[in-house]
C-alpha positions as CSV (number, residue, x, y, z in Angstrom):
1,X,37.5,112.6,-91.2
2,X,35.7,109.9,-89.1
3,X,38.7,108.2,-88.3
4,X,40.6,111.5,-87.3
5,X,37.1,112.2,-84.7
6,X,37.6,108.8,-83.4
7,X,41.3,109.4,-82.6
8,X,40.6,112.9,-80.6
9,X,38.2,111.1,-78.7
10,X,40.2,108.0,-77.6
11,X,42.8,110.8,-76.7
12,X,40.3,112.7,-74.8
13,X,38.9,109.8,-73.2
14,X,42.2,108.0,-72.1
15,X,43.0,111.1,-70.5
16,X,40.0,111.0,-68.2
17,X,37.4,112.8,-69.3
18,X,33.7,112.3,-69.8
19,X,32.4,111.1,-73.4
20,X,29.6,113.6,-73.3
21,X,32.1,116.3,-72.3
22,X,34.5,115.2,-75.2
23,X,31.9,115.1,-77.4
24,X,31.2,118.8,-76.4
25,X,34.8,120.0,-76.5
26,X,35.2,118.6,-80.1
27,X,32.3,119.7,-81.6
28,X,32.7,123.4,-79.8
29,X,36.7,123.5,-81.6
30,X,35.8,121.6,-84.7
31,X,36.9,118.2,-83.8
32,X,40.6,118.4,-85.5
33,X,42.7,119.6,-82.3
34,X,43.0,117.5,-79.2
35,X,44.9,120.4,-77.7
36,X,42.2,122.8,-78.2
37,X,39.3,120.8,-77.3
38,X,41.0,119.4,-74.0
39,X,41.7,123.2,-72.9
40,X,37.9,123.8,-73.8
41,X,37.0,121.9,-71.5
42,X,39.1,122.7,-68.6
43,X,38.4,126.6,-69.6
44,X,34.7,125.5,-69.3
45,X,35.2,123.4,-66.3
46,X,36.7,126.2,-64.6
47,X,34.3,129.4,-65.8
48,X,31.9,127.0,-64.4
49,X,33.0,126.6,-60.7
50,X,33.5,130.5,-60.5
51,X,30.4,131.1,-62.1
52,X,28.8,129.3,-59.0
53,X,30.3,131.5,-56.5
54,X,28.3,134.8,-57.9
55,X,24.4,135.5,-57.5
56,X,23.9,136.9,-61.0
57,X,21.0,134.7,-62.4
58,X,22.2,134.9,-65.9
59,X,23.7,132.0,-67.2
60,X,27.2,132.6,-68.6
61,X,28.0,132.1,-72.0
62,X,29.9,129.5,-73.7
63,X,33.6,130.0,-73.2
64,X,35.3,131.0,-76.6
65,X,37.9,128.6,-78.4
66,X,41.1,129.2,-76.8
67,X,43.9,130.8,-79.5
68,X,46.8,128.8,-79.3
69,X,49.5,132.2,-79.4
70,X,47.2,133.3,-75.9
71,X,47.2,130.8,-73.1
72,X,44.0,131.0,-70.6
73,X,44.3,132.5,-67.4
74,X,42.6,129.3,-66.0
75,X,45.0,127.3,-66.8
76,X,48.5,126.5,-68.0
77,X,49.3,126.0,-71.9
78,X,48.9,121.8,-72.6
79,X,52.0,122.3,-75.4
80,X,53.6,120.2,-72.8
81,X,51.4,117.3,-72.7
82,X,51.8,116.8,-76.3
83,X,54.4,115.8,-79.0
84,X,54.0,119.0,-80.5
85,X,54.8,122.5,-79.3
86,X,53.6,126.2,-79.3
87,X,56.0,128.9,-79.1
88,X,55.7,130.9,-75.5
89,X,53.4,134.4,-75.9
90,X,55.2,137.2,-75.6
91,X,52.1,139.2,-75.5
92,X,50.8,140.8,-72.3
93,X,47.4,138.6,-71.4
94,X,44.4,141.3,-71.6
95,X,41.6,138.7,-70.5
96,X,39.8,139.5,-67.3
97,X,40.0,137.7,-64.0
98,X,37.8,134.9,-63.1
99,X,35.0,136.3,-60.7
100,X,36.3,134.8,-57.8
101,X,39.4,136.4,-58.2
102,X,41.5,137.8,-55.7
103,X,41.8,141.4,-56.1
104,X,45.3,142.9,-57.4
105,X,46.3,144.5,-54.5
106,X,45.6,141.5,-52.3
107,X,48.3,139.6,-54.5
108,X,51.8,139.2,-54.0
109,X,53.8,140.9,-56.5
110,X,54.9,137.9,-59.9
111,X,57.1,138.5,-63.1
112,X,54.9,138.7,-65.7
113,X,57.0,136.9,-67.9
114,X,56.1,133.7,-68.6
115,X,59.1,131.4,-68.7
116,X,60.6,133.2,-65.4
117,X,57.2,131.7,-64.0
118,X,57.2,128.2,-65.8
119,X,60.1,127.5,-67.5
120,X,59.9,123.5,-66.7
121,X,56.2,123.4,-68.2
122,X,56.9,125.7,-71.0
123,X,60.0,124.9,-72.8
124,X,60.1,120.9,-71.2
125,X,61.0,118.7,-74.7
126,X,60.1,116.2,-72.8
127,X,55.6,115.5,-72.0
128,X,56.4,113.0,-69.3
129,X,55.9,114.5,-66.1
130,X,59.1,114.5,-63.7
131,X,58.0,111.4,-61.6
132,X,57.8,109.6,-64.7
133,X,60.8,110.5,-66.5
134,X,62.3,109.4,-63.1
135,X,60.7,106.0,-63.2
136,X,61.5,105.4,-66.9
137,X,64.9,106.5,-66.3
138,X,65.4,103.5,-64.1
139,X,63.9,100.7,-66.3
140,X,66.0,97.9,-65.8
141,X,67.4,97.1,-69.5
142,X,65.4,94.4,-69.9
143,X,62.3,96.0,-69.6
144,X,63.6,99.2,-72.2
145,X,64.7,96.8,-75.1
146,X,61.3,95.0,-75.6
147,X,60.5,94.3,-79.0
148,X,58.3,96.7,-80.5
149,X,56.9,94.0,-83.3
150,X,56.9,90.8,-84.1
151,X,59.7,91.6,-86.8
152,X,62.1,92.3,-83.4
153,X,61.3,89.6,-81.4
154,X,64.6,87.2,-82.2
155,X,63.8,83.3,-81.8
156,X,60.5,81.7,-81.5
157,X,60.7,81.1,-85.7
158,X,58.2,77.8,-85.1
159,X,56.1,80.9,-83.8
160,X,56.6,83.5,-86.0
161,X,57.4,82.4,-89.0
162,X,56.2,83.6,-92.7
163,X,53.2,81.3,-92.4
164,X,52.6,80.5,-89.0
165,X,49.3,81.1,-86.9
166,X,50.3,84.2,-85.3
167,X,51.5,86.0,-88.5
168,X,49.0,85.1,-90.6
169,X,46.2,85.9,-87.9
170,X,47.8,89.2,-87.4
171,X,47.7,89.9,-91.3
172,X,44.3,89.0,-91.8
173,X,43.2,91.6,-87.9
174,X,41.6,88.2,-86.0
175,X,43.3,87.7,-83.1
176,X,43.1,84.7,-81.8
177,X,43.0,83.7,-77.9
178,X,46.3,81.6,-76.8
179,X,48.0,80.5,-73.9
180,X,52.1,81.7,-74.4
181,X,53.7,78.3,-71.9
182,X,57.8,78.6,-71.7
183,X,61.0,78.9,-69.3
184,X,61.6,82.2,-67.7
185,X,63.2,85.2,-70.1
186,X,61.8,83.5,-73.4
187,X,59.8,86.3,-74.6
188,X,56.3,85.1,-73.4
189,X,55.2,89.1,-72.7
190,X,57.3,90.6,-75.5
191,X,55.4,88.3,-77.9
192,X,52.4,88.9,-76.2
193,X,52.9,93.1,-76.9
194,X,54.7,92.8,-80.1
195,X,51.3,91.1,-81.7
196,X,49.1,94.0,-80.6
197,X,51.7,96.6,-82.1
198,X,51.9,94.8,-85.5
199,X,48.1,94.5,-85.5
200,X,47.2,97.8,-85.0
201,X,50.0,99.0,-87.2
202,X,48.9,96.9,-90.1
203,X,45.1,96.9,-89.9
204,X,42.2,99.9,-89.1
205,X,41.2,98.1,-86.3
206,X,43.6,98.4,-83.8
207,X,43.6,96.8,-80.4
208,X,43.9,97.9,-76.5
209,X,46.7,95.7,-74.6
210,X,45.1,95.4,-71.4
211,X,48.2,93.5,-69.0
212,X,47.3,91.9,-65.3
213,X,48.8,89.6,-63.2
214,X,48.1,86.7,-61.5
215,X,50.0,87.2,-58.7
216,X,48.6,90.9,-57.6
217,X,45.1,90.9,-59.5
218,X,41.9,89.3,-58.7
219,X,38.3,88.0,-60.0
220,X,37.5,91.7,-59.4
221,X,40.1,92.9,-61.6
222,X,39.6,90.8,-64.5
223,X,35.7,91.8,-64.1
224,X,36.7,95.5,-64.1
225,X,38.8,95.2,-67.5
226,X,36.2,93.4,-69.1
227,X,33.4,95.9,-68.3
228,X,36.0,98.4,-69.5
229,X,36.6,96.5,-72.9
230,X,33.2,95.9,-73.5
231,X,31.8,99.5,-73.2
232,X,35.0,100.2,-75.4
233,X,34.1,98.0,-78.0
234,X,30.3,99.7,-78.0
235,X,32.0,102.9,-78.5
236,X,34.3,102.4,-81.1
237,X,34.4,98.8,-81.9
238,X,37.8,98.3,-80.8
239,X,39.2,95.1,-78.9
240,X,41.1,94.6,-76.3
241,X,43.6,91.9,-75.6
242,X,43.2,91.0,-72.0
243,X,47.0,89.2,-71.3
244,X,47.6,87.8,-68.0
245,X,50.8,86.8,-66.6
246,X,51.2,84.0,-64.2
247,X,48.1,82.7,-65.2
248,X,48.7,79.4,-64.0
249,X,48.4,80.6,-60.3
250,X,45.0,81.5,-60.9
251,X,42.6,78.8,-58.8
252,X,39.9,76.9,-60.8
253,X,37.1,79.8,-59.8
254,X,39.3,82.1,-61.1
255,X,39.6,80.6,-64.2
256,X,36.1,79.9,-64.5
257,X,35.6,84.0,-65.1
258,X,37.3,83.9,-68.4
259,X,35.5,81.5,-69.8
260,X,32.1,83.3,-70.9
261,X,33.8,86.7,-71.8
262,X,36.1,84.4,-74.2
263,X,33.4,82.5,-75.5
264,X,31.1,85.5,-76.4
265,X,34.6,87.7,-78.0
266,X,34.2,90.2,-75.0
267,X,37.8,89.7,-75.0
268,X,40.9,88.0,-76.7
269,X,42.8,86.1,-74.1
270,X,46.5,85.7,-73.8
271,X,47.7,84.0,-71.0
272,X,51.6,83.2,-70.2
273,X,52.6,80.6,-67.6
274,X,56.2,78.8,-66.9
275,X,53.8,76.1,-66.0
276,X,52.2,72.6,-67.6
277,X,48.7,73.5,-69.0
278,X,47.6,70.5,-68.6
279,X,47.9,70.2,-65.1
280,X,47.3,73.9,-64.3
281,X,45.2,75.4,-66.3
282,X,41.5,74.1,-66.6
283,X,40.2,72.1,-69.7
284,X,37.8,74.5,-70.3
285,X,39.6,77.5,-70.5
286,X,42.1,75.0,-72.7
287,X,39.3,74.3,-75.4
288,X,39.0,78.2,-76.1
289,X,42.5,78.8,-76.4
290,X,45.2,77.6,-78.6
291,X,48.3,76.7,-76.7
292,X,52.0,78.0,-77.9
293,X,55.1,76.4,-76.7
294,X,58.3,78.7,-76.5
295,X,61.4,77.4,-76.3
296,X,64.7,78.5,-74.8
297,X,66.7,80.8,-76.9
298,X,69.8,79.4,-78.6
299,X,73.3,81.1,-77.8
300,X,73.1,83.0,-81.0
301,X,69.8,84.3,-81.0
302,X,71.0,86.0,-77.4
303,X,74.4,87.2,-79.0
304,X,71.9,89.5,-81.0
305,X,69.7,90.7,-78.3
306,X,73.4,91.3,-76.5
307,X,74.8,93.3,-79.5
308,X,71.8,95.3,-80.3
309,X,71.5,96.5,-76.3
310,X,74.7,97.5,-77.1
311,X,74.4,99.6,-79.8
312,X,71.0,101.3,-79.0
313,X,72.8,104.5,-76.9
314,X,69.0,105.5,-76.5
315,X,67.3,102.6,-74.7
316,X,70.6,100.7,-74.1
317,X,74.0,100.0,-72.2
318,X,74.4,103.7,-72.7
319,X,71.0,104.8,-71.0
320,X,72.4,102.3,-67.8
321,X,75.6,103.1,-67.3
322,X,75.6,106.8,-68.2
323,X,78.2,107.0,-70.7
324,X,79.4,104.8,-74.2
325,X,79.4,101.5,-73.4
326,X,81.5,98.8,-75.4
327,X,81.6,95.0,-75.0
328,X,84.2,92.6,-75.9
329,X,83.2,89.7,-77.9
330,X,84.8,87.4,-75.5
331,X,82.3,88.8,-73.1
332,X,79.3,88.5,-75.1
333,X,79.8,84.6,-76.1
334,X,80.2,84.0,-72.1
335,X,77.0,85.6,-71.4
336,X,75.2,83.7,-74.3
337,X,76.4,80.6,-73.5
338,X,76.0,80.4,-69.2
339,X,72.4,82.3,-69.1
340,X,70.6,78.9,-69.8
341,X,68.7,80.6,-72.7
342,X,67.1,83.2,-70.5
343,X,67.5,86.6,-72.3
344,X,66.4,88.2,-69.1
345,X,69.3,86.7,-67.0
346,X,71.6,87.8,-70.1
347,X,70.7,91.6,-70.1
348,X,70.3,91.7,-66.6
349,X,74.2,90.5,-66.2
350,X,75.1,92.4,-69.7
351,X,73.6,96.0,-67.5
352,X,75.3,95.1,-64.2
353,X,78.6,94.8,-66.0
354,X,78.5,97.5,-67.8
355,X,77.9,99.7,-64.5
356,X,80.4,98.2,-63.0
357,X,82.7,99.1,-66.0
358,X,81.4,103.1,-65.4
359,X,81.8,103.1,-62.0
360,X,85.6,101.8,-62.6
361,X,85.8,104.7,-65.1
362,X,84.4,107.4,-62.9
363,X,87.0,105.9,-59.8
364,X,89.7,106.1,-62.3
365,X,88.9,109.6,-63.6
366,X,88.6,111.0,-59.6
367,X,91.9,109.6,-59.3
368,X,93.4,111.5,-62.3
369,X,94.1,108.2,-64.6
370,X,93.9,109.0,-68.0
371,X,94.3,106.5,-71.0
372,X,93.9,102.6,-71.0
373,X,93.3,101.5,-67.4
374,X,93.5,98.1,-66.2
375,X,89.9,97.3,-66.4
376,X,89.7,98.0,-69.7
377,X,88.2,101.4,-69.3
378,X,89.6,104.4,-71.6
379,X,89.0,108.5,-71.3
380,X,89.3,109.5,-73.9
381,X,90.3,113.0,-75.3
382,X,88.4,114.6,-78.5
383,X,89.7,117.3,-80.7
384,X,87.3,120.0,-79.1
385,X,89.1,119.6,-75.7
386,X,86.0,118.0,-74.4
387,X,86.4,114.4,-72.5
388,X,83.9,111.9,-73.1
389,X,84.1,109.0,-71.0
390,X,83.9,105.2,-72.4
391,X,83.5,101.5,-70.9
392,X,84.5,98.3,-72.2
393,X,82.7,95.3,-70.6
394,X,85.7,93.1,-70.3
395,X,84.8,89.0,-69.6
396,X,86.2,89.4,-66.5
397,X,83.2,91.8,-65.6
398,X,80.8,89.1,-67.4
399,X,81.8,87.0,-64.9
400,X,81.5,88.9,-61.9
401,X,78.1,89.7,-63.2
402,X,77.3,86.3,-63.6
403,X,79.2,84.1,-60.6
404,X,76.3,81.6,-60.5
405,X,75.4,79.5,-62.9
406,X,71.3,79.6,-63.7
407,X,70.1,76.2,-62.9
408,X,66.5,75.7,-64.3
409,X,64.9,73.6,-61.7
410,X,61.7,73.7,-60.2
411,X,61.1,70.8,-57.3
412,X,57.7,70.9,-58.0
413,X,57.6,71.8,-61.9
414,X,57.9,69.9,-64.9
415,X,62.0,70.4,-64.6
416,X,61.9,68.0,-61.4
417,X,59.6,65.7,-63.4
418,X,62.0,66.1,-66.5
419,X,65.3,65.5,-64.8
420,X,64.1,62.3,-62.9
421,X,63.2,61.1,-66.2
422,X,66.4,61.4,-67.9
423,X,68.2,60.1,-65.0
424,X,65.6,56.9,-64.4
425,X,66.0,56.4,-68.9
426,X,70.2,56.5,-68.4
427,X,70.4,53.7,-66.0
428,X,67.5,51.8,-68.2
429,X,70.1,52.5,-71.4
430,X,73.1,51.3,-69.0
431,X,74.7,54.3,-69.2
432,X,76.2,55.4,-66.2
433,X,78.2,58.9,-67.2
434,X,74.6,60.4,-68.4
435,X,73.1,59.0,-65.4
436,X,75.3,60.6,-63.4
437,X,75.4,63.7,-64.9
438,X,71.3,64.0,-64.2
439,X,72.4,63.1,-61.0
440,X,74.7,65.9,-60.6
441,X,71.8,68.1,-61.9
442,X,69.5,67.6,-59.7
443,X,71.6,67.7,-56.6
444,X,73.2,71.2,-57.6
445,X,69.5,72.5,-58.5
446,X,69.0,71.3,-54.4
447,X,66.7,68.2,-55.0
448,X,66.6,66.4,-51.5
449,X,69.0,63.4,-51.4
450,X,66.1,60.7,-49.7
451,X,63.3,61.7,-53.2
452,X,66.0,60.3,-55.4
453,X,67.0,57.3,-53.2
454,X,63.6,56.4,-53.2
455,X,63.4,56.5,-57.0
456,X,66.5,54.5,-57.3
457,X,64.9,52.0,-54.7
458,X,62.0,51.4,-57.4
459,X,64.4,51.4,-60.6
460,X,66.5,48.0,-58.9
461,X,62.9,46.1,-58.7
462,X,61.4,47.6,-61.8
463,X,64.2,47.9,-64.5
464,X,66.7,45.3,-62.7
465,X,64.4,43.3,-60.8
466,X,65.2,39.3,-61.0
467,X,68.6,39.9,-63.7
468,X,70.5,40.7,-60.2
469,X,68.3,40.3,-57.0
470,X,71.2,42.3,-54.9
471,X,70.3,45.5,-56.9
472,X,67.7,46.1,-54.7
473,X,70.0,45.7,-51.1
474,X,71.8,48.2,-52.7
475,X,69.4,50.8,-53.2
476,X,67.9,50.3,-50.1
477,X,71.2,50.8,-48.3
478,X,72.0,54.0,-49.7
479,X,68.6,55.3,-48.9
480,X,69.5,54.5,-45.2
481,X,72.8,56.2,-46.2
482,X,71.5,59.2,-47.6
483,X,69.3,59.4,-44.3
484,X,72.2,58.6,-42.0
485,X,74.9,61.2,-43.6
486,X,72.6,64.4,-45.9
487,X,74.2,66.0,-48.2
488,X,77.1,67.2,-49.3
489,X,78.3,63.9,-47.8
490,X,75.6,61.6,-49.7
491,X,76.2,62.9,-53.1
492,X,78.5,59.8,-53.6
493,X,76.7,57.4,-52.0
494,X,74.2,58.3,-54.7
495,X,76.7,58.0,-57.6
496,X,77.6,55.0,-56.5
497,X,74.2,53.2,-56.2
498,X,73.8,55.2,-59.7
499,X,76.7,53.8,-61.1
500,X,76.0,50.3,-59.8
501,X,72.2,50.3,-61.5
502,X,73.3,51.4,-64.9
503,X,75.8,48.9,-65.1
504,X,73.5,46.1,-63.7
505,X,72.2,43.0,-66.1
506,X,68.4,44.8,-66.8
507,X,64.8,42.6,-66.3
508,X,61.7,43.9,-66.8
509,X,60.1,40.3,-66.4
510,X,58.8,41.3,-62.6
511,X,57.1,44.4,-63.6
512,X,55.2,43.0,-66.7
513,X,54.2,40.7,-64.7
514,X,52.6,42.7,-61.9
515,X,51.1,44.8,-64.3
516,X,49.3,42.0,-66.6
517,X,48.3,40.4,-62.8
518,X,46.9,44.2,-61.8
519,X,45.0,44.1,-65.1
520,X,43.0,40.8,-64.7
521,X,41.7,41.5,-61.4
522,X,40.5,45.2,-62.7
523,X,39.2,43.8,-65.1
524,X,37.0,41.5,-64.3
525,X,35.5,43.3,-61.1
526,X,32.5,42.1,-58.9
527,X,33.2,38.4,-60.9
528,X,36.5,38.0,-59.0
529,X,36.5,33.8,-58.4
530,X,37.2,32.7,-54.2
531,X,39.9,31.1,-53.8
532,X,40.0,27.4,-54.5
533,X,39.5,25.4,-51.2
534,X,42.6,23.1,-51.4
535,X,44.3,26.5,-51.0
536,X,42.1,27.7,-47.8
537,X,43.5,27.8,-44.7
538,X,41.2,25.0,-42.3
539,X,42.6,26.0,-38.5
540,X,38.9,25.2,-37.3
541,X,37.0,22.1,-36.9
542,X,34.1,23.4,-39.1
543,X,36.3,24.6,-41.4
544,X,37.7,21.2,-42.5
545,X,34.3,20.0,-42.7
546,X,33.5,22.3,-45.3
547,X,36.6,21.1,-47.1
548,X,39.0,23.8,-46.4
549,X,42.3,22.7,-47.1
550,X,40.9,19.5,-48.5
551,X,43.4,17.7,-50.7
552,X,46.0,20.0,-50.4
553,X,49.5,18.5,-51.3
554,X,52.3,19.5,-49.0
555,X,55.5,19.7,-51.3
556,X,58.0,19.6,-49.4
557,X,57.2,15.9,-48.5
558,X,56.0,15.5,-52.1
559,X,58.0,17.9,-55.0
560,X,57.4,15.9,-57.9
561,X,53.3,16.1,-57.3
562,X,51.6,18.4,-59.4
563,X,48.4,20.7,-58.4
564,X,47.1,23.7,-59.6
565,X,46.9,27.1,-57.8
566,X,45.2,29.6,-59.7
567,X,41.5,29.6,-60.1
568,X,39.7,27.6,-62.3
569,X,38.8,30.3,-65.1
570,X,42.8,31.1,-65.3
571,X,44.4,27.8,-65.1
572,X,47.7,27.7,-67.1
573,X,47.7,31.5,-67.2
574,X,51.0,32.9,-67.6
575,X,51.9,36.5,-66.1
576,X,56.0,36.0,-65.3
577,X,57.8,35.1,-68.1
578,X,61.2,34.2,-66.8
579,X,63.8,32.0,-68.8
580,X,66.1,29.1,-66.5
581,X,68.8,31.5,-67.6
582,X,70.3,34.7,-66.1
583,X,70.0,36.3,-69.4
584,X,69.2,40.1,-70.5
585,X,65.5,39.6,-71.3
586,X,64.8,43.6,-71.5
């Protein structure tokens, strides 16, 4: 019984009202009906304001509980906003007028029968409101085929498998606060919804999903929904996940805010960001969260989310383009295999080929074509006489749907940083086709043609270096060459210089030896010896008689003479270490 109370009263209260009113609507109807206590209180509300308008003294009384089979004069029947639904009174309504009535002859002339006068609020199957059913109508499919639980998110199985974290934290109703970090269209928000459905389906204690973003919402915002989730856990000790998307574009003040309301379990955090954590996300807000790594989904995984849009004819192909939809297999593998593991990019192109396949099936049907039509569309003729019309998603429409290739690069992500990498570690491993295929990756994801020049300019002196000294006049001509020409033009002036690096004889011998060099004088500074004074330069009178430049041997008029040039406390320290040879030292 106290967990049915508890369940009118979130109703009541998500719907707007007051506690203390819904606390006096349900104990006035017995606290079992949400319909009846909601029109209690909008029967009381209004006997109230006409009440106000009269000079009698005398309080009213309390309005009576509402019968369901006789709808107030007041106001409409609330059937509609509800899953369940009251047949329409036939019964002539004998209840007086509200004081403040206008009198009958005053009135224009109405049917008395009640579905002439409503018949969208009274017999509507539907309880969203027009607007809404408007809106949801035009979800894009993406957004409709969300998994509901964890059980339907596909991929992720490092995440949510038998005895990961998130399973066994769901199981056991202690939510913990985590940071969701992947590409684009890997189910950081599904997840994210999916783990508050399958906790409040499994446990007592469910938990409010509370969603903002980073882009749009503020400090302000985030201070709002945590007042709110605090007063709701005071109510009815229930939680709210707080998930914020984009969080990584949140500034360090911003951050800052979540950190006490974490810390003190105001909240359960969930944050989801395409970005690093470690270089956008704060430390502290790091150490109170737990940090899950998503992954792009494999071709098969997005086969499934494919083949199950296509089958739902509720929240599916069927819902976008208006009639069956079909998809050829052929179709299906080219989407999976060209949407970079994005499932948003796949459904998005899946739902623009299938309306394309419906709106060559409605031009065909205007025209009179009946039958197998060139674009794979059929009308097809059932045994009632009625035509139902059916689309096939041929690969040709995959590809219209999906001319571009998705490139995932981000010039100033980790993608840049990753890419650079892969290209600098293929010329280091002397191979030149993987080198310039990172090449090629980075110019079609539009990297500027000088950043990788430069880069290619530090590979000759740090990964070539001494093994073939003209390494670096080749990189620093194709920089000017790069500059001179832009791209296209450039791009093989780049795979040449590329090509010619990879190939090269490889010595690391320079760049240990700056390195070790770099590491002596930091460490030892403030104790940093002068130079020795046969070293000093003496152009002055005074400074030769201080002994500038004193015993200084000039080799060129003696090469065989032996002196030392490094200070005292490092003499016969070795930082090159270069053979007489030309060999491959790596």
């Amino acid at each position: 019984m106290m967990e049915e109370n508890e369940m009118e009263m979130e109703q009541l209260l998500s719907m707007g009202f007051p506690d203390e009113l819904a606390a006096q609507a349900l104990a006035a109807t017995g606290g079992k009906s949400t319909l009846k206590a909601t029109e209690w209180i909008l029967n009381h509300k209004s006997t109230t304001a006409a009440t106000t308008t009269t000079t009698t003294s005398t309080p009213p009384p309390p309005p009576p509980i509402t019968n369901n089979n006789n709808p107030s004069p007041f106001q409409p029947k609330l059937d509609r906003f509800f899953h369940f639904h009251s047949k329409p009174s036939t019964t002539n309504n004998s209840s007086p007028p509200p004081p403040n009535a206008v009198p009958q002859q005053e009135q224009p002339q109405k049917s008395t029968n009640p579905i002439s006068k409503r018949p969208k609020l009274l017999l509507s199957k539907n309880p969203l409101p027009q607007q809404q059913q408007n809106d949801k109508a035009h979800e894009p499919l993406a957004e409709r085929m969300r998994p509901r639980t964890i059980d339907n998110v596909v991929g992720q199985d490092h995440l949510l498998g038998t005895n990961s974290l998130l399973r066994s934290a769901i199981q056991c109703n202690r939510l913990p606060s985590i940071v969701l970090w992947g590409p684009p269209g890997t189910g950081k928000t599904s997840i994210a919804k999916a783990i508050v459905n399958s906790c409040s389906s499994s446990s007592s204690c469910s938990y409010r999903f509370v969603s903002l973003s980073a882009v749009t919402s503020g400090v302000k915002d985030v201070r709002d929904a945590v007042e709110d989730a605090r007063k709701l856990r005071i109510s009815n000790s229930k939680r709210t996940v707080l998930f914020v998307d984009e969080v990584h574009r949140f500034n360090k003040s911003q951050q800052d805010s979540f950190l006490p309301v974490i810390e003190d379990g105001s909240i359960v955090f969930m944050g989801a960001t395409t970005e690093n954590p470690s270089f956008h996300l704060i430390t502290p807000l790091l150490s109170r969260c737990r940090v899950l790594t998503l992954n792009p989904l494999k071709p098969h995984h997005v086969v499934v989310l494919l083949k199950r849009a296509t089958g739902d004819l509720d929240k599916g192909l069927a819902r976008s383009a208006g009639m069956r939809v079909d998809v050829n297999e052929e179709a299906v593998e080219f989407i999976s295999a060209n949407c970079d593991g994005d499932a948003r990019v796949a459904l998005n192109a899946l739902e623009i080929s299938a309306i394309s396949a419906a709106a060559r099936v409605h031009g065909d049907q205007s025209k009179g074509v009946e039958g197998e039509t060139q674009g794979g569309n059929l009308l097809e003729n059932e045994e009632n006489g009625v035509c139902s019309l059916k689309a096939i998603v041929t690969l040709d429409y995959a590809k219209e749907a999906l001319q571009s290739k998705h490139l995932a690069y981000d010039k100033d992500g980790d993608e840049h940083y990753n890419l650079i990498s892969a290209l600098h570690k293929s010329m280091r491993g002397s191979d030149a086709d993987a080198a310039i295929y990172w090449l090629a990756r980075m110019l079609e994801g539009g990297e500027q043609p000088l950043y990788i020049a430069r880069r290619l300019i530090r590979f000759a002196s740090e990964d070539v270096g001494l093994a073939d000294p003209s390494a670096l006049n080749q990189a620093v001509a194709c920089y000017q060459a790069c500059h001179f020409l832009g791209m296209p033009e450039c791009n093989v002036i780049l795979a040449q210089c590329v090509a010619y690096l990879a190939l090269a004889p490889k010595s690391v011998s320079l760049y240990r030896a700056i390195e070790a060099a770099q590491k002596v004088v930091r460490e030892s500074v403030g104790q940093n010896e002068g130079v020795p004074l046969h070293l000093r330069n003496a152009p002055t009178k005074l400074m030769k008689e201080l002994g500038y430049a004193k015993d200084y041997i000039y080799t060129p008029d003696n090469p065989s003479a032996t002196q030392s040039y490094l200070p005292p406390s490092l003499q016969g320290y070795k930082f090159l270490d270069w053979p007489n040879s030309n060999k491959n030292d790596g």
